[in-house]
Every structure is written in C-alpha cells, then in structure tokens.
N, C-alpha and C positions, 0 to 999 in steps of 0.2 A: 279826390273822392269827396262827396257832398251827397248825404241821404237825410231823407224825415221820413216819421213815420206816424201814423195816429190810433188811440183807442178806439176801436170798433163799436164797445155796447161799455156802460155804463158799470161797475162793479164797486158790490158793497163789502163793506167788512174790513178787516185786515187780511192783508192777499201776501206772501211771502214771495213770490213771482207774478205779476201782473203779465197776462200773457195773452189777450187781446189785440193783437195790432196787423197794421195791413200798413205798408209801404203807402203812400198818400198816393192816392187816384184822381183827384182834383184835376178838372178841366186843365190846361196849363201847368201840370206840376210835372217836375222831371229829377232826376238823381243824375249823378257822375259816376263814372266809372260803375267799378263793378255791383258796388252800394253792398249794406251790411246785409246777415246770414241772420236770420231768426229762425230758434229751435224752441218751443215753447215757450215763447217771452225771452229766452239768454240769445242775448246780439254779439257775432263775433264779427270780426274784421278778415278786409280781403289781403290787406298788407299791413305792412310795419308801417310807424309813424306817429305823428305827433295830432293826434284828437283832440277838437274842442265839440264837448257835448253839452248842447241847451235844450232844457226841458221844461215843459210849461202844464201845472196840474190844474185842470178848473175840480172843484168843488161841490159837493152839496151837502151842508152840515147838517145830521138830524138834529133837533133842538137841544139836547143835554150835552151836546157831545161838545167837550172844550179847547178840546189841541187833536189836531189831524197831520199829518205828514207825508208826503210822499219822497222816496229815497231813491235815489241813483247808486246801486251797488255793484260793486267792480272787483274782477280776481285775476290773480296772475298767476295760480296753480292751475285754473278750469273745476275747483271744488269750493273754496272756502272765501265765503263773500264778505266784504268791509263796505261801512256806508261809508259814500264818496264824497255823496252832496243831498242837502236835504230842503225840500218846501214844504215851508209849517205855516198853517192858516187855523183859526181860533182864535178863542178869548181867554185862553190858558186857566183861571180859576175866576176869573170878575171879570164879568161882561162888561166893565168901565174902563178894562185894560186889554183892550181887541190888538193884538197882532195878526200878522197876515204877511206871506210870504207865497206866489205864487210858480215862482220861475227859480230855477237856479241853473248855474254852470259848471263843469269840471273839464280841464284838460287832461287827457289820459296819453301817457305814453305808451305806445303799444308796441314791445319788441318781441315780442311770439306770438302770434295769431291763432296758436291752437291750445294759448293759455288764458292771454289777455281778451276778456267778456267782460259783460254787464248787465244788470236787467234793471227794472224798476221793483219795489215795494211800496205797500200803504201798513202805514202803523198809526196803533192809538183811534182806530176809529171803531165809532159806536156800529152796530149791527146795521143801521140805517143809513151811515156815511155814508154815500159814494164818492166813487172816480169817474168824471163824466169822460163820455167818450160815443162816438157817433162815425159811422163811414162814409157821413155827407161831407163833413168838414170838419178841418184841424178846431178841433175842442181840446183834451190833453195829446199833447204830442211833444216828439223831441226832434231834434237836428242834430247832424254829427260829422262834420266835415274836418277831413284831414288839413294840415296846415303846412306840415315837412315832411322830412326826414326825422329816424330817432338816431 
C-alpha cells in the first residue's frame, strides 16, 4: 500500500479537521493497492500493518502571527484523538529567534482498521494564517505507505 494525497484550496484559521483533499491527480502519479478511505478529512486504512506517514505543511504567516502548527492526529478507539507529530514554523516571541519546521513523520501501527484513523489539524494560527493548498500540485500534502505486517 502506497498513497498521497494534497490540499485542495488553501485554509485559514485554526481548523480542528483539515478536510480539503483529493488523492494526487498529477500527470504521472499513482497509489498501490487499495490506498486510504477519506470521510471528511479522517483517513482510515484498508489493512493492518505497519505505516510510515510523511507530511509536508507549506505556509503563509499573517505578519503578527508568531508560532503556527500543523498536526498529525491519530486514534485507536475511532473518537478520541492525540497529536502524533507536529510542524511548527514561526518566530515563536522574537523575530531574531526564527524557527521553522516544515515536514514531519510518524509510523503508525495499524491493528484495527475500523479504529485506527488520522487526520491533520492547524493550531496557534492568527485569522489570517493559512494552510496552502492547491489541486494543480503537491503544495501541503502527505504520503502514507504501508512497510509490514503488525
């Protein structure tokens, strides 16, 4: 199993489900197997097994705004979500102390497919923030390819 997927249009604010995306359509792009189930932004899996998910958040800071986030959150009941992994981009309180984080990774063991989800969030962002995203090409998007057995 091997899917990606990309934001579609662009979103501002703090989003508690990010739920824009479309399966990558790109000239040349293709998925494995049966590739993941999106139900308003929560991706489940087609089988058990052992997941590495990489996800990459582009940006656009409104000028005040000092710490941004985007989060990979993940549940093994199918109700109660925990941040997995997170990308933090800002200059946290002094713009002479610029961090930036734009990608991160999580391997997810997946032994129930009708528990084990995920979706993305944005925290800490000013009204102006966005999540850039576009259906011409991978702007924020993730990848999520199975690697075993669990």
């Amino acid at each position: 199993e091997a899917d990606q997927w990309r934001l579609t249009s662009d979103q501002a604010g703090t989003i508690t489900t990010v739920n824009t995306w479309e399966r990558n359509d790109t000239t040349g792009a293709t998925y494995i197997g049966t590739g993941l189930t999106n139900s308003s932004g929560i991706f489940s899996f087609a089988s058990t097994g052992k997941y590495w998910i990489s996800f990459v958040g582009s940006l656009l800071l409104e000028g005040s705004d000092v710490n941004c986030e985007f989060l990979l959150q993940i549940t093994s009941d199918n109700s109660n979500y925990i941040t997995a992994a997170k990308a933090v981009v800002g200059s946290q309180s002094n713009p002479d102390d610029v961090r930036g984080s734009c990608s991160n990774s999580f391997l997810l063991d997946v032994t129930n497919t009708s528990n084990d989800k995920f979706k993305f969030a944005t925290d800490s962002f000013n009204s102006g923030t966005q999540l850039i995203g576009t259906s011409t090409y991978n702007h924020t998007s993730f990848t999520v390819i199975r690697l075993g057995d669990t």
